[in-house]
C-alpha positions in Angstrom: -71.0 17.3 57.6 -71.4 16.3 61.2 -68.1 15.5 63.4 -67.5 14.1 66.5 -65.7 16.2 68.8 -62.3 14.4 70.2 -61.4 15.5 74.0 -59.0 18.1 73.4 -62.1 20.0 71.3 -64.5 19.1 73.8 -62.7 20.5 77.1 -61.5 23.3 74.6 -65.3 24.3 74.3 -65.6 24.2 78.0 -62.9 26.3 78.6 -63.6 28.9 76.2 -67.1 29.7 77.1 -68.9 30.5 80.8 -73.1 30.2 79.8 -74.4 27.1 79.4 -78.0 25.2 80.0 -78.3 22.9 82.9 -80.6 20.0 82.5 -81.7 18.4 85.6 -84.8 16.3 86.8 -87.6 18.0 88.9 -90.3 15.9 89.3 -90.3 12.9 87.3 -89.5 16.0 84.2 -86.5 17.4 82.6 -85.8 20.7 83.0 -83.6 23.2 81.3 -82.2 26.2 82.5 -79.2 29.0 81.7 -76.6 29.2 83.9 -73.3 30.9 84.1 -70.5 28.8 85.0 -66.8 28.4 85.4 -64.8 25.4 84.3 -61.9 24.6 86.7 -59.5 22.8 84.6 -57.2 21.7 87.5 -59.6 20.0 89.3 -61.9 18.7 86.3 -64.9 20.7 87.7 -67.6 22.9 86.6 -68.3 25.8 89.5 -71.5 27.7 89.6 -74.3 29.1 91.9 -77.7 29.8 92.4 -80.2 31.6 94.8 -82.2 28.5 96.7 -85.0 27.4 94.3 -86.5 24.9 91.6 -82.5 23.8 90.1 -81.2 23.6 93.4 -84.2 22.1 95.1 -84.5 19.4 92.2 -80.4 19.1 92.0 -80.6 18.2 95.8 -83.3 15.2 95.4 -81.5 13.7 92.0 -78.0 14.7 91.7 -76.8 13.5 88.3 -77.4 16.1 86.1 -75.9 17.7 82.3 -74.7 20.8 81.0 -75.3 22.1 77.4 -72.8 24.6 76.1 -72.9 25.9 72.3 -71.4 27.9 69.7 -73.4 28.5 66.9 -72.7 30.7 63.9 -75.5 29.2 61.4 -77.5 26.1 61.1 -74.3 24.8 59.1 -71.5 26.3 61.3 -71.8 25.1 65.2 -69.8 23.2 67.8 -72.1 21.6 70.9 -70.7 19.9 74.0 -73.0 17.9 76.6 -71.6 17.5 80.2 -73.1 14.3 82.4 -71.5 14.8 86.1 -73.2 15.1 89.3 -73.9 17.8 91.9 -72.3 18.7 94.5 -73.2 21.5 97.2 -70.6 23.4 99.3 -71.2 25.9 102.1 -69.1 27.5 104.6 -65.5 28.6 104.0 -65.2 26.4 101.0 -68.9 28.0 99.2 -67.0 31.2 99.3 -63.8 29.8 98.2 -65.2 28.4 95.0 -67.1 31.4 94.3 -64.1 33.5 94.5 -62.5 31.1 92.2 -65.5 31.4 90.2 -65.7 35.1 90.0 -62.0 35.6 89.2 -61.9 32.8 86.3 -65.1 34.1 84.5 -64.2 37.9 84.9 -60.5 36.5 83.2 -62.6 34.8 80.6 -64.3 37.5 79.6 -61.7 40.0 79.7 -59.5 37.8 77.2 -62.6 36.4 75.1 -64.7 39.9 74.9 -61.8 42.8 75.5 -64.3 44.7 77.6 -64.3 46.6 80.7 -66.1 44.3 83.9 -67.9 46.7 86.4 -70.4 43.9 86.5 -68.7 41.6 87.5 -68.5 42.9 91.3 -72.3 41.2 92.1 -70.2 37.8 91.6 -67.5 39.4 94.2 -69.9 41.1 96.5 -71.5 37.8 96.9 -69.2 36.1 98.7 -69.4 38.8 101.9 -73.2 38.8 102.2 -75.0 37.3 105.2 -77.5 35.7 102.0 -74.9 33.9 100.2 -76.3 31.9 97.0 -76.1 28.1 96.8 -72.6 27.6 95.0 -72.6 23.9 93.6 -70.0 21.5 91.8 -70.8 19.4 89.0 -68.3 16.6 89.1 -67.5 15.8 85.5 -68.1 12.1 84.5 -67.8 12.1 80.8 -68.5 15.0 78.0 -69.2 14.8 74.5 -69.5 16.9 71.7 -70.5 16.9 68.0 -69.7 20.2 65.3 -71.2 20.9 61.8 -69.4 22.6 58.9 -71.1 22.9 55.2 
């Protein structure tokens, strides 16, 4: 049986997970891509970042853009959520501000979610101080939906 998702289980899928596929538009296409994110449930936003390329160069000319995130045990066990929002690009003081925030939520994520250690998670951190900073973005939520499946 298909369900709809009500809000509280749609957020709560958000919140719970940190990779997700961003759909964009990139010459007159849609594209699809993985992305590690952070949702900041304060402020209603999703953080992320990128190095400068196809997302961020198609992001920039068509900002309105939707993120995919899934857990799926079996074709008859999953829970799906699709953001719609729009993009947002920060730089400066406020880029590495996010990305702090971002580093520090999905390494708490993980830790609680996974139990395991996080050396990795330092290239997030180490990030922030680099003269080649990536693109950290916003998406601005507008509206998120979600569907589940139990047999």
């Amino acid at each position: 049986m298909i369900k709809i998702l009500n809000e509280t289980e749609n957020y709560a899928l958000l919140e719970t997970n940190y990779i997700g596929h961003l759909a964009y538009i990139y010459r007159n296409r849609p594209f699809i891509a993985p992305i590690t994110y952070f949702f900041d449930k304060e402020r209603n936003i999703i953080i992320g970042y990128s190095a400068e390329g196809h997302k961020i160069t198609a992001m920039r000319k068509i900002n309105e853009v939707a993120l995919e995130v899934s857990e799926i045990d079996s074709v008859n066990h999953w829970n799906t959520i699709v953001v719609h929002g729009t993009y947002q690009e920060l730089d400066g003081s406020n880029a590495k501000a996010y990305l702090h925030d971002f580093s520090l939520g999905v390494k708490d994520l993980i830790i609680r979610k996974e139990q395991r250690k996080l050396d990795f998670i330092n290239q997030f951190s180490s990030k922030i101080y680099k003269d080649d900073m990536p693109i950290v973005f916003l998406i601005k939520i507008e509206e998120v939906t979600g569907r589940m499946r139990r047999s």
